[in-house]
ROKE-548401 format. One line per 10 residues: number of its first residue (from 1); their letters; for each residue x, y, z of N, C-alpha, C. Coordinates in steps of 0.001 Angstrom, whole numbers, plus 524288, in hexadecimal, padded with zeros to 5 digits. Each point is the difference from the previous one (the first is absolute). Last residue first. Layout:
BEGIN
NUM	a	X:Y:Z:X:Y:Z:X:Y:Z ~ ...
//
This chain:
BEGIN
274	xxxxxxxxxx	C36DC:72B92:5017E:80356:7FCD3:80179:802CE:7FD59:7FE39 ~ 7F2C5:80D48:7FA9E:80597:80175:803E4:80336:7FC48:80387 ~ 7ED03:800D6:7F565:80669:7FF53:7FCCA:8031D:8011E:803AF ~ 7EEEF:7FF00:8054E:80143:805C9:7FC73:8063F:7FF7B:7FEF8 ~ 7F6FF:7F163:80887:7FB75:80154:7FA3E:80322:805D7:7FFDC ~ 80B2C:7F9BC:80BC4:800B3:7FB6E:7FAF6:7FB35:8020F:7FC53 ~ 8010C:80980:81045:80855:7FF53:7FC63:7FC69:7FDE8:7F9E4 ~ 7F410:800F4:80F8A:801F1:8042D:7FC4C:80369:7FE76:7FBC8 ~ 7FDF7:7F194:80A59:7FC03:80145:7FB5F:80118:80532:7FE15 ~ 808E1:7FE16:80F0C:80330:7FB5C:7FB81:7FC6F:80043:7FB18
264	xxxxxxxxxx	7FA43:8098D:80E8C:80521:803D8:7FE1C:80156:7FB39:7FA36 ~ 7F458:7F9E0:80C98:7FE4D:80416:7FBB2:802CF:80336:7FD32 ~ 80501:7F2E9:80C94:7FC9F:7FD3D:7FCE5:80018:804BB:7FC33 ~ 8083D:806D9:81028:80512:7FCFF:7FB30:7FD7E:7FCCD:7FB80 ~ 7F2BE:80848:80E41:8040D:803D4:7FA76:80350:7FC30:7FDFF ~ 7F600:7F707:80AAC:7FCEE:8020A:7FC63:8039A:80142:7FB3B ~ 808A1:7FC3E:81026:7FFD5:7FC4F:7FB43:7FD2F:7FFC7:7FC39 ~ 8005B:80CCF:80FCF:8040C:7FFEF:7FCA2:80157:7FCA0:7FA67 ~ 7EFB2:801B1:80BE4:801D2:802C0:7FC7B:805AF:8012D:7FC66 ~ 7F75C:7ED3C:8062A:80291:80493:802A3:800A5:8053F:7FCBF
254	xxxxxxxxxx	7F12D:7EFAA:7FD2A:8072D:8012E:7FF12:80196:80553:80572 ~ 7ED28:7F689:7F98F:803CD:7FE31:80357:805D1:7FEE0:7FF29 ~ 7F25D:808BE:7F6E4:802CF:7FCA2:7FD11:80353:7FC5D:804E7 ~ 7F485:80ED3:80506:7FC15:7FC4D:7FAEA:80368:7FA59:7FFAB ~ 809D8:80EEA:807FF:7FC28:7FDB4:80328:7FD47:7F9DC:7FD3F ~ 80862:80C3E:7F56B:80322:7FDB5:80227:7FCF8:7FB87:804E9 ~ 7F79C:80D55:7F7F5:80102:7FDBA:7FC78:80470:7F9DE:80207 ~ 7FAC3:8101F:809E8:7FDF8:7FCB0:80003:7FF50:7FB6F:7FC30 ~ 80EE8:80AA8:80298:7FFF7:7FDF8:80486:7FA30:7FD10:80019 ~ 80413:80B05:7F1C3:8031E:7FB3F:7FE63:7FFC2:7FBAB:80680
244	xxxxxxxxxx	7F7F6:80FFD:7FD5A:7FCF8:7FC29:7FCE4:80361:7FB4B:7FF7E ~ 8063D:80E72:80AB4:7FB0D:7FE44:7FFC9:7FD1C:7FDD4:7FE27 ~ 80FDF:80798:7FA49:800EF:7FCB4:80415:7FA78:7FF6C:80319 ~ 80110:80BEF:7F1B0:800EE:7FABA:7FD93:7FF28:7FAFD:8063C ~ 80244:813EE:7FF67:7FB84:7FE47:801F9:7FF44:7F92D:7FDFD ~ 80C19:80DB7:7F821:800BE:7FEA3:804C5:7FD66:7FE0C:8050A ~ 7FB1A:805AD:7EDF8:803CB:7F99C:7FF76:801A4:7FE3E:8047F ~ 7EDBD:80E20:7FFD9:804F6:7FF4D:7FE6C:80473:7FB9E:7FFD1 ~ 7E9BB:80A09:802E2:80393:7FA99:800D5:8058F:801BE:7FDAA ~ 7EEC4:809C6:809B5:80359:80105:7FBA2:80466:7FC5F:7FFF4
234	xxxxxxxxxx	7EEDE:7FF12:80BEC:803F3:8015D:80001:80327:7FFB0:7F90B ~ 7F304:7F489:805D3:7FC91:804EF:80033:80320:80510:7FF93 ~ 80658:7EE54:80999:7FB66:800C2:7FADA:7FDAC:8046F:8018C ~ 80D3B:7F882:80B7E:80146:8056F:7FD19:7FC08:7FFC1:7FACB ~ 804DA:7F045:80BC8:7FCC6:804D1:801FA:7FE3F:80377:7FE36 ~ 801BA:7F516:7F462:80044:80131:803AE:8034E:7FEC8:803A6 ~ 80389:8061A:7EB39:7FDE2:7FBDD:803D6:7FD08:800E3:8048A ~ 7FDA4:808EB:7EDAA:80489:800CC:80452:7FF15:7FB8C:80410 ~ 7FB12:80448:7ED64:7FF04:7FB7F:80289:8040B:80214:8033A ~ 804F9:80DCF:7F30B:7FAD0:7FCA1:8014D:800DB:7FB8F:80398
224	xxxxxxxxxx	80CEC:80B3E:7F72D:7FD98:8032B:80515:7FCC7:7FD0F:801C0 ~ 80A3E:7F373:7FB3B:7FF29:80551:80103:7FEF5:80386:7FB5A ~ 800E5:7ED6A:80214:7FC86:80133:7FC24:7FE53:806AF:80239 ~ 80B7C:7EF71:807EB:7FE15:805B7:8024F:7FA44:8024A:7FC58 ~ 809D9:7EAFE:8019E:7FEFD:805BE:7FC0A:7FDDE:803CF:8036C ~ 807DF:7E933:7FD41:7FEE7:803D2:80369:80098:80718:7FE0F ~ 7FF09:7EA5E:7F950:80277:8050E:7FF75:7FF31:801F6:80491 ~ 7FEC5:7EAC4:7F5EE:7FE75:80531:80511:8039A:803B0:7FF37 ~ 80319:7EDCF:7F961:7FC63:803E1:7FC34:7FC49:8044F:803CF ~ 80F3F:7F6B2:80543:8024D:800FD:7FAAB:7F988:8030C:7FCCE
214	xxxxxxxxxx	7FCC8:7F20F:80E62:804FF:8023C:7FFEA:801C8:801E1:7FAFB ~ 7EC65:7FB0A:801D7:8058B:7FDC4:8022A:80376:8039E:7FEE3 ~ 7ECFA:80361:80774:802AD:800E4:7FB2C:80670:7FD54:8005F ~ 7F08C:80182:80D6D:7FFEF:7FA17:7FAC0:80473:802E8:7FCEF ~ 7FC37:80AAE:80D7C:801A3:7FB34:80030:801C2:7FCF5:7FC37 ~ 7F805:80FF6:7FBF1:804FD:8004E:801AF:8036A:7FA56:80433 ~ 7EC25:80069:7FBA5:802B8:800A8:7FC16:8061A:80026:7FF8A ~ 7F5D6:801C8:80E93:7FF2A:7FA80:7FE49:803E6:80065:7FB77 ~ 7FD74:8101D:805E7:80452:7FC01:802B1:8006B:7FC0B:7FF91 ~ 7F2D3:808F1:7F86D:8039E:801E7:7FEBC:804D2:7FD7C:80256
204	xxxxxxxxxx	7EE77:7FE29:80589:80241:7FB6B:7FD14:803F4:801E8:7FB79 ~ 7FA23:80881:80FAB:8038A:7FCA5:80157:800CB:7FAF9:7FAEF ~ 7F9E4:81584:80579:80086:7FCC2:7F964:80503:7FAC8:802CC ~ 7F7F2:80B3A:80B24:7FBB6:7FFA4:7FB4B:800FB:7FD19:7FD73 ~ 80CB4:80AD3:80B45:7FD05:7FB8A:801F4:7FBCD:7FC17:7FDA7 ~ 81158:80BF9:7F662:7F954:7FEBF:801DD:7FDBA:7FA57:802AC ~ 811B9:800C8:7F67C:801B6:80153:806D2:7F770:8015C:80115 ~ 804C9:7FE13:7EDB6:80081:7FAFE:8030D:7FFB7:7FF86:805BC ~ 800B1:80FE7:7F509:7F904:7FC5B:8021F:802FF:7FB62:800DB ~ 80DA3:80A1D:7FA58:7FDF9:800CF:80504:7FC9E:7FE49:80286
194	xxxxxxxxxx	807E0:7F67C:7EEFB:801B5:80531:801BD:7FC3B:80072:8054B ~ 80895:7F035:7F301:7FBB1:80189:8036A:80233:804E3:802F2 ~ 801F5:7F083:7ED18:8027E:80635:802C3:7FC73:802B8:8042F ~ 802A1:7EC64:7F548:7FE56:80436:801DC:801ED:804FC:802E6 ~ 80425:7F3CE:7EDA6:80261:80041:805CF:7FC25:80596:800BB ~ 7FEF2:7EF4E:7F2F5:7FF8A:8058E:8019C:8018A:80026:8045C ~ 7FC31:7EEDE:7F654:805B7:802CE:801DE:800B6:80507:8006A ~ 7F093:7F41F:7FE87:80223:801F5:7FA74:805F8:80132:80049 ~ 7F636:7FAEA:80F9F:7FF5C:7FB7B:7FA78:80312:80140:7FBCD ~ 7FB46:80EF0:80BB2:80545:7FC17:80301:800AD:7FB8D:7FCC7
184	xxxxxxxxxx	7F126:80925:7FB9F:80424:805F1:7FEDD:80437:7F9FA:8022B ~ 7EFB0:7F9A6:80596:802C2:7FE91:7F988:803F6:80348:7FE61 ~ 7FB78:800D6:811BE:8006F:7FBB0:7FDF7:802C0:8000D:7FC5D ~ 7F837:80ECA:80532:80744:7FE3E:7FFDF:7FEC7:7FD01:7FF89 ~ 7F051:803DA:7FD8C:8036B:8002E:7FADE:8051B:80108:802B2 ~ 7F2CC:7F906:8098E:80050:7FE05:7FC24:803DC:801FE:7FBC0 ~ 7FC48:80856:81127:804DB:7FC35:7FF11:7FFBB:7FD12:7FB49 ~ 7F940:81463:7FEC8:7FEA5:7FD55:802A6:80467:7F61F:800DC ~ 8095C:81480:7FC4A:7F8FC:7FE39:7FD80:7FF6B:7FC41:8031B ~ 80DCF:80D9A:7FF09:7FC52:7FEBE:80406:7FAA7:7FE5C:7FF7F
174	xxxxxxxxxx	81723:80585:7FC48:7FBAF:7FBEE:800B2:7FBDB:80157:8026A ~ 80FF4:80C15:7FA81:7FA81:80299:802DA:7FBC5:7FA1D:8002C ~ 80B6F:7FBF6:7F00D:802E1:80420:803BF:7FA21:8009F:803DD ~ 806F0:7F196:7F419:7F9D0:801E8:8007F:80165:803CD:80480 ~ 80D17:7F861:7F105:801BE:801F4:80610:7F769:8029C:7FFAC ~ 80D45:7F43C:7F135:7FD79:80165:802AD:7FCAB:7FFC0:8037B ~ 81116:7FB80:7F3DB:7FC66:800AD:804E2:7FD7C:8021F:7FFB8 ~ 80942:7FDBA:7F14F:8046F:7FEFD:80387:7FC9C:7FEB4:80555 ~ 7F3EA:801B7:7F187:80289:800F7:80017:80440:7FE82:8045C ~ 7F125:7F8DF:7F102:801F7:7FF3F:8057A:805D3:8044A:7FF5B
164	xxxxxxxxxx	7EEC4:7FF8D:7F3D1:80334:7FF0F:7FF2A:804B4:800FB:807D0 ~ 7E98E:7FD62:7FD02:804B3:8051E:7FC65:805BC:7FAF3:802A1 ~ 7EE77:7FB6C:80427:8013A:7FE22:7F9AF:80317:8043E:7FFD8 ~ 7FD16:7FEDF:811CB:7FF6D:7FAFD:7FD7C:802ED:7FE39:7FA2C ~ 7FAC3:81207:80941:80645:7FD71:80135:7FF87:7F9B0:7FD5D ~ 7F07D:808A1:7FE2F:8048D:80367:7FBF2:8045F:7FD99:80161 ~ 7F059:7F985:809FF:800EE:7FD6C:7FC42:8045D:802F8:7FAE2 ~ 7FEEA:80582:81229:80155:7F9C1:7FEFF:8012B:7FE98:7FA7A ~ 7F78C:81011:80497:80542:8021C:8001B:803F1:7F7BE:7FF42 ~ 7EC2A:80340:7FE8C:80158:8019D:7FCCB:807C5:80063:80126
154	xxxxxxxxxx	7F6DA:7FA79:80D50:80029:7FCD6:7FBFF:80170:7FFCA:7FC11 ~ 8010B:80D28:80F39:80327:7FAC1:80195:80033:7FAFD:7F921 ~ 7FA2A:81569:80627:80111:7FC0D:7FC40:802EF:7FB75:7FEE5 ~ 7FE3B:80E01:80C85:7FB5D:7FD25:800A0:7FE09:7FF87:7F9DC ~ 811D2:80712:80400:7FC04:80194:80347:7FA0C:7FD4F:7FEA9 ~ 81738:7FFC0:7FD57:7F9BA:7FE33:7FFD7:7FE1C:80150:801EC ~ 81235:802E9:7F7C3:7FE31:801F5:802F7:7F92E:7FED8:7FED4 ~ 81646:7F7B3:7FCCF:7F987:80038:7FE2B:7FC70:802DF:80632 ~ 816ED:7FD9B:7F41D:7FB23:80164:8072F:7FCB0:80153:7FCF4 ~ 80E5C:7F514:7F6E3:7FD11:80309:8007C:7FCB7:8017E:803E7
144	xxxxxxxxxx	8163B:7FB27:7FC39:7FA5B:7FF66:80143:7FAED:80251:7FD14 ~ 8119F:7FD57:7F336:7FC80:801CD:80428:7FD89:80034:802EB ~ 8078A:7FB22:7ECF1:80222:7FCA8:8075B:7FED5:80415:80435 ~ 7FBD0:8051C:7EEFB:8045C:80435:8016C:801B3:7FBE2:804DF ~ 7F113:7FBEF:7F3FE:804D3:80137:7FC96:802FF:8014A:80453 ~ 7F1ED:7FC0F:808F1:80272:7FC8B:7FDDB:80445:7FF29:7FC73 ~ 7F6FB:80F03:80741:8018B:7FD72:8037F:803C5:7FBA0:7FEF2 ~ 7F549:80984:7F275:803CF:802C1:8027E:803C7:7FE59:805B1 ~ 7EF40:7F965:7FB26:8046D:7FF09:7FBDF:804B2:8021E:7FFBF ~ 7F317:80210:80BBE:801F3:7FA9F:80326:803A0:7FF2C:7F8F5
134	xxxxxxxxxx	7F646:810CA:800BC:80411:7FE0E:8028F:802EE:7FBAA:800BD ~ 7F317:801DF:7F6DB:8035A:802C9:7FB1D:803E7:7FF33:805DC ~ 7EF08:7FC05:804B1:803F4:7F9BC:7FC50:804D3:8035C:7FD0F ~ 7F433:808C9:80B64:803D6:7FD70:8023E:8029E:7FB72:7FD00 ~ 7F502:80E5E:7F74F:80488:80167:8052C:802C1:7FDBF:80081 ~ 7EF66:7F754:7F92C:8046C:801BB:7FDC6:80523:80321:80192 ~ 7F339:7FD98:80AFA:8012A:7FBA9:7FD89:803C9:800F0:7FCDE ~ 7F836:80D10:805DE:80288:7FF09:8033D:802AC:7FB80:7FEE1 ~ 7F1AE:80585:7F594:80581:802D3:7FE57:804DF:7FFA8:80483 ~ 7EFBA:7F663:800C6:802BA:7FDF6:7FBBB:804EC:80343:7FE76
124	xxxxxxxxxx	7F39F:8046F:80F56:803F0:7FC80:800E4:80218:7FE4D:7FB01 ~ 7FD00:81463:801DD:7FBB4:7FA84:7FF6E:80476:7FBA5:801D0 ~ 80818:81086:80898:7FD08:7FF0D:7F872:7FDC1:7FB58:80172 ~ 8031F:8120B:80C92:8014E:7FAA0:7FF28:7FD4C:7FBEF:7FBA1 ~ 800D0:812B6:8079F:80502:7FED6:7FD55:7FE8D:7FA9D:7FCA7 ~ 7F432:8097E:80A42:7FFC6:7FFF4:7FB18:8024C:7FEFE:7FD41 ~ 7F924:7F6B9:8103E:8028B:802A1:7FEAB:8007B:8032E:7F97B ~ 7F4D8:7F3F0:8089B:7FE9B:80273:803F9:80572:80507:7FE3A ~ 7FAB9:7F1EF:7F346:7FCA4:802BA:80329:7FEB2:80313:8040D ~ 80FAE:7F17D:7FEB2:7FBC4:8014D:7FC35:7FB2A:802DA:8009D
114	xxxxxxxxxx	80CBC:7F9C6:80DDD:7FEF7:80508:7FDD4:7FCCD:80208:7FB06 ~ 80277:7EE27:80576:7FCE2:801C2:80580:8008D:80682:7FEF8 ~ 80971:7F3AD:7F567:7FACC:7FF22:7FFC9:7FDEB:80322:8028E ~ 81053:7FD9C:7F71D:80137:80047:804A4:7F89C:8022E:7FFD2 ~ 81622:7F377:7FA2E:7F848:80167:7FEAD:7FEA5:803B8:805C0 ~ 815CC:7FFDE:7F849:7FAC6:7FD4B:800C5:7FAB6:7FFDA:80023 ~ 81624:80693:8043F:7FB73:8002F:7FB3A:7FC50:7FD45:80178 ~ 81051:80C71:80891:7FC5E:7FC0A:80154:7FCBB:80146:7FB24 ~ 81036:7FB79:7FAE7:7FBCF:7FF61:8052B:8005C:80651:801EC ~ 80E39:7F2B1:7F6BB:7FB2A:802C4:7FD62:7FBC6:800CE:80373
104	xxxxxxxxxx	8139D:7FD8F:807D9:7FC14:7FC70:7FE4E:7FCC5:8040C:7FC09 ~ 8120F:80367:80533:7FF41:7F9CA:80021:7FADD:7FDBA:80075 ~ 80CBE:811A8:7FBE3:7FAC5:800AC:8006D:800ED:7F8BF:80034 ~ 80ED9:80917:7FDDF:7FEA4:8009A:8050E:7F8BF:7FECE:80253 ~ 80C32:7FEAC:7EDDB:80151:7FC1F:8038E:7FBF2:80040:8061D ~ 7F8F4:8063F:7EDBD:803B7:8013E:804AE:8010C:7FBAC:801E3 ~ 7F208:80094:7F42B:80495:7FC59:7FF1E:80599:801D0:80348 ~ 7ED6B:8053D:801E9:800A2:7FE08:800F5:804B6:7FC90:7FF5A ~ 7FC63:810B0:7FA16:801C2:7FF53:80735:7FE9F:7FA5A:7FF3F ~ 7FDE6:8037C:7F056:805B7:80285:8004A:8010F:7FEBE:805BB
94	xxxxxxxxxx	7EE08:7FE5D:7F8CD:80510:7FA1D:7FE51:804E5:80110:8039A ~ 7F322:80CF1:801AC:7FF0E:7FBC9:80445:80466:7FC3E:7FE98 ~ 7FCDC:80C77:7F535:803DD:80295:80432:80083:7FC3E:80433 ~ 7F628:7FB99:7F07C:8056B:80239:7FE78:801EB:7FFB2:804A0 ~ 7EDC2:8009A:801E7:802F1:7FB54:7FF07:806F8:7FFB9:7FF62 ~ 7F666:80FD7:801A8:7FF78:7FDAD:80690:8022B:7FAC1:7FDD1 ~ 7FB7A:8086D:7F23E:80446:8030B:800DE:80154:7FDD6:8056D ~ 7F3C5:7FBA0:7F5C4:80101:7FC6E:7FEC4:80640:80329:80333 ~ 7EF10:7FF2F:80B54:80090:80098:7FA1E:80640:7FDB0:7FEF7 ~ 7F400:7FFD6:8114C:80494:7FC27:7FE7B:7FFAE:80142:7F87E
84	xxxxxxxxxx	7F680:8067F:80D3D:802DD:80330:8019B:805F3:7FCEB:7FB8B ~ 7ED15:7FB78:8068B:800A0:80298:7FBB3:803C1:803B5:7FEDE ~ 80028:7F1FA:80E25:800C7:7FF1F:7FA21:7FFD1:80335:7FC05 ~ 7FDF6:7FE91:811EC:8009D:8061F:7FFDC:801BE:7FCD6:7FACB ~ 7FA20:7F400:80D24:7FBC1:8043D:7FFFF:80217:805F6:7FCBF ~ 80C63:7F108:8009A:7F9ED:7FDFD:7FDDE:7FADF:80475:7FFFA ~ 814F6:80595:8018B:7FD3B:7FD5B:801D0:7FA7C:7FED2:7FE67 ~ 8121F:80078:7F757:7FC6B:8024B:80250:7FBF9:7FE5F:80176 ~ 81539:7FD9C:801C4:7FC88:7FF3C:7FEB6:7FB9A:8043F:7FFAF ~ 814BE:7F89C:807A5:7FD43:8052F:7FD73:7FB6D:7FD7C:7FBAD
74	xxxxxxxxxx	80C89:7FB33:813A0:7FF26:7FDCC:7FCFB:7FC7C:803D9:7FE0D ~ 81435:80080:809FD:7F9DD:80210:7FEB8:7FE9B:7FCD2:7FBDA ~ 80E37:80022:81132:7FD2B:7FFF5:7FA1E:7FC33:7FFFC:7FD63 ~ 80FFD:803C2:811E3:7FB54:801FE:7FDBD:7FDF6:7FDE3:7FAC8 ~ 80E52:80069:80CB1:7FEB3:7FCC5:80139:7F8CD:7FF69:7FE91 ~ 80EB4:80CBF:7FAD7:801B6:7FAE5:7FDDC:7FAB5:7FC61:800C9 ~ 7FD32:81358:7FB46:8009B:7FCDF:80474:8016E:7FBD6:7FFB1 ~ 7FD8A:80C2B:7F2B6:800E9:8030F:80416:802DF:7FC7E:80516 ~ 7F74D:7F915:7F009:80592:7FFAD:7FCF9:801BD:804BF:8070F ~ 7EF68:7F977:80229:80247:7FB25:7FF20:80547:80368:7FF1D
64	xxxxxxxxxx	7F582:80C2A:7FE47:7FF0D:80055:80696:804A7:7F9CB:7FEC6 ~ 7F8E6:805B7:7F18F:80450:801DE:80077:80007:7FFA9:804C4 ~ 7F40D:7F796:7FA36:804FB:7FF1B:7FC73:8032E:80250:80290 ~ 7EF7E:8033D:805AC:80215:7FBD6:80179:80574:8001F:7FE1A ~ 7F5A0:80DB6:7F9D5:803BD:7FFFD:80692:80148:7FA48:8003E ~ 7F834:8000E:7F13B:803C2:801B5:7FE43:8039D:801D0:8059B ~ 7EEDB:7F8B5:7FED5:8059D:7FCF5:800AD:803F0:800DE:7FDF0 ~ 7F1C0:80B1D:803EC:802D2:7FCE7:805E1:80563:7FD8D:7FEF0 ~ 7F6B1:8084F:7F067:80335:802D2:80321:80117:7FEB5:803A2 ~ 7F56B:7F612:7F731:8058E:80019:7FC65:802F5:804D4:8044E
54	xxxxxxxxxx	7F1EC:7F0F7:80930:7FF5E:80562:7FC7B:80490:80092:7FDD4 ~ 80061:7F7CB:80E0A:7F96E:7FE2E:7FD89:7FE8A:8032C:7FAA6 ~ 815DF:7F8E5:80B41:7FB7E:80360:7FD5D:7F9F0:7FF8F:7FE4C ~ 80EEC:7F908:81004:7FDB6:7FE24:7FB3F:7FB27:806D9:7FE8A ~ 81329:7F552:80B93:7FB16:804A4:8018E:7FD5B:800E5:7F807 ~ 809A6:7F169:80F9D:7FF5A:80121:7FA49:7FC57:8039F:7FFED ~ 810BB:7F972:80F26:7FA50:8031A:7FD70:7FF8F:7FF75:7FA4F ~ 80DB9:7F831:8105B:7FEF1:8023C:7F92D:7FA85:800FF:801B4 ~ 8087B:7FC40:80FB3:8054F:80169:7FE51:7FEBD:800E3:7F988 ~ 7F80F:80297:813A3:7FC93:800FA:7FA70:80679:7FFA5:7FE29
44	xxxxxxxxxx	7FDA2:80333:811E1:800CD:7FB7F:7FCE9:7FF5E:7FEE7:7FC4E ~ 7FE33:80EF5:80998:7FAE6:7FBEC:801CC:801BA:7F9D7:7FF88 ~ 807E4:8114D:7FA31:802F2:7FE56:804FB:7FBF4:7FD4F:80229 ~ 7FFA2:803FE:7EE9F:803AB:7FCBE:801AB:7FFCD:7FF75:805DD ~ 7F29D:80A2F:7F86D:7FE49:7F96C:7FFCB:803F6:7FCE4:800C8 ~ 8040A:8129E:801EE:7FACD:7FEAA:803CB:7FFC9:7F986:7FF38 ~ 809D7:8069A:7F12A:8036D:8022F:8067B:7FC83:7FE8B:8045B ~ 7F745:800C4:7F056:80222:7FBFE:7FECD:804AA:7FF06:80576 ~ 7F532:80DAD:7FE33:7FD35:7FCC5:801F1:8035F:7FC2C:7FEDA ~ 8063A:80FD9:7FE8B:7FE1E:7FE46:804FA:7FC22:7FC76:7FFF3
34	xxxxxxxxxx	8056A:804DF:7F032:8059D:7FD7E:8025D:7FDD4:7FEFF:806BA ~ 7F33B:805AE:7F06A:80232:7F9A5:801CB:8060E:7FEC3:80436 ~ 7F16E:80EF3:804CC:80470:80110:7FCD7:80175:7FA80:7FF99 ~ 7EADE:803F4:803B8:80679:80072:80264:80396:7FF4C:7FB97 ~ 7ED97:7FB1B:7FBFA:800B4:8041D:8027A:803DF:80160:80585 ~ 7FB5B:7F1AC:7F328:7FFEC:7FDDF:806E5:80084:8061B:80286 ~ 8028F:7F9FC:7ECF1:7F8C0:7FFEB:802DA:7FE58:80246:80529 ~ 810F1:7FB53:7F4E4:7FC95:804E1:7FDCE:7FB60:80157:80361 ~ 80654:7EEF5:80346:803F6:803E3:80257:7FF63:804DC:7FE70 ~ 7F679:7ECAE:80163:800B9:80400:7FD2B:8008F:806EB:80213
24	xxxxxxxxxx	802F7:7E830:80090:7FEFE:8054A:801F4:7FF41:8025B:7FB8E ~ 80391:7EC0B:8026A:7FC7D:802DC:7FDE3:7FFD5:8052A:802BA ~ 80B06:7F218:80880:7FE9D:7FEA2:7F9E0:7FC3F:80397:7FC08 ~ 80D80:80033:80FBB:7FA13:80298:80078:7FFF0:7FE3C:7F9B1 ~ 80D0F:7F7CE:81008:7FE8C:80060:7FBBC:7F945:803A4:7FFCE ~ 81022:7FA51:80FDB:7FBF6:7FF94:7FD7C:80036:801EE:7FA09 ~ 80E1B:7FD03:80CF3:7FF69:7FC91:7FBB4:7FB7B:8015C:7FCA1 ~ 800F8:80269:8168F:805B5:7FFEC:7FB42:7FD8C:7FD10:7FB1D ~ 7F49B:809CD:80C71:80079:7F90B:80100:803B6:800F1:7FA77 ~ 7F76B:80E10:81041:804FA:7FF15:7FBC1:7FEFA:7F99C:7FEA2
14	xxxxxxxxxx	7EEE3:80703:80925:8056F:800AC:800DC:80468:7FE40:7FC31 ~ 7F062:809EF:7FAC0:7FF4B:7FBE7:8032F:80656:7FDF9:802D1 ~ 7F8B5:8149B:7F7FC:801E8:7F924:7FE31:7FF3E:7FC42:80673 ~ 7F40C:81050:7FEDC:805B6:800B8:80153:8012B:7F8E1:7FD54 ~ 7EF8E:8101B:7FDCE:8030C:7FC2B:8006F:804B7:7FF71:8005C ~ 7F16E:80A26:809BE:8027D:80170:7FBCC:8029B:7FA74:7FFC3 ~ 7EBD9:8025B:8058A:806B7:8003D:801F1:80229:7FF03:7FC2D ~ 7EE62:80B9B:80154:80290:7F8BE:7FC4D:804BC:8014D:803FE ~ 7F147:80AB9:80955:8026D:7FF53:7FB74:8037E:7FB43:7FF83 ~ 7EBAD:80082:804F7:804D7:7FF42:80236:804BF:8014B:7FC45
4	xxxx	7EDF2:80BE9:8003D:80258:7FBA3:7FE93:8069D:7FD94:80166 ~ 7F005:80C2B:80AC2:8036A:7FFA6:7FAC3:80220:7FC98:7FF8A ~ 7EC75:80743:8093F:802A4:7FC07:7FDB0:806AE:80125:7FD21 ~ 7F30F:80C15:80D01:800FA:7FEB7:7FA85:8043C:7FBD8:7FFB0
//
């Protein structure tokens, strides 16, 4: 009888001083945030943004940011859980977002590929709408916004187009095809690339993470999810960051160290902290 190879467990990549996890989520990651945020320091991880999909994540977010210095949170809802966004989720959303500790609106955005397969998840016009009440909320408060896509590249183009520009925005988890970094990079978006970048598969993901100039690249865990490799398939965490940033880095013909001091400088500046 056949058994299956078990996963190896993951371990960070080696220490690279400075890093950054632009997108986590720390409610998610099933562990205590202090051992993971304690885990992602001694990787190098000197900020994290750990982000809500929902009003109760980002209500952990919030408070995981005011818990941890090197911690902030961005509070939204997410595209596939809109019907969640009455008028009482608005209110409460204004309030976390005008914290000091919350620095983007996110994750909002289009999101196609669940339509129909979930029950949570609302038509695309009510997702639409969703996301234009955010990116307003973004814009009153100088705010990033993190956009979460899933195979609505056109429809999600043409809302960022005619809505109103906020402080940034961040295409968190990049992974459309290169025509639209292209134009996402034209516009002045900054991409955000989480674990599938490190997939053997996806080399025009690295294409992508090339071309992007300086200042509009991220780097993201998008824990528990997109775990890098080796470790795909495995339960992801911030302290696993140092694997995407070594092939990311690769891409960019930098050194991992000069990656981080690049991405750390974009953290700072699209989430105000510089």
């Amino acid at each position: 009888m056949s058994r299956k190879k078990p996963r190896p467990i993951p371990v960070p990549a080696r220490t690279i001083p400075g890093l950054i996890d632009a997108h986590t989520h720390l409610a998610s990651c099933k562990d205590d945030a202090a051992a993971l945020v304690e885990r992602a320091g001694a990787a190098g991880v000197d900020k994290l943004c750990t982000v809500g999909d929902g009003l109760a994540e980002a209500e952990a977010a919030l408070a995981a940011a005011h818990a941890f210095p090197q911690v902030y949170a961005a509070c939204a809802i997410h595209p596939t859980r809109v019907g969640e966004l009455d008028q009482a989720a608005q209110a409460r959303l204004v309030e976390m977002i005008a914290d000091p500790r919350c620095v983007a609106v996110g994750e909002t955005g289009l999101d196609t590929y669940w339509i129909g397969k979930s029950e949570t998840c609302a038509p695309l016009d009510m997702q639409e709408e969703a996301l234009r009440w955010h990116i307003d909320r973004a814009v009153e408060a100088d705010k990033a916004l993190m956009i979460h896509n899933r195979e609505a590249d056109a429809d999600l183009l043409r809302v960022l187009a005619d809505a109103p520009a906020p402080r940034a925005t961040i295409l968190h988890c990049f992974s459309s095809p290169l025509d639209v970094a292209r134009e996402a990079l034209d516009r002045g978006y900054v991409l955000s690339f989480a674990g599938n970048v490190t997939f053997k598969r996806n080399e025009e993901l690295r294409e992508a993470a090339r071309l992007a100039p300086t200042g509009q690249m991220l780097i993201e865990t998008d824990a528990p999810y997109m775990t890098p490799e080796p470790f795909r398939g495995s339960r992801n965490e911030p302290s696993l960051i140092g694997h995407t940033a070594l092939c990311v880095a690769e891409a960019r013909g930098l050194s991992p160290e000069e990656l981080a001091e690049e991405v750390s400088a974009t953290f700072d500046r699209v989430y105000g902290q510089a």
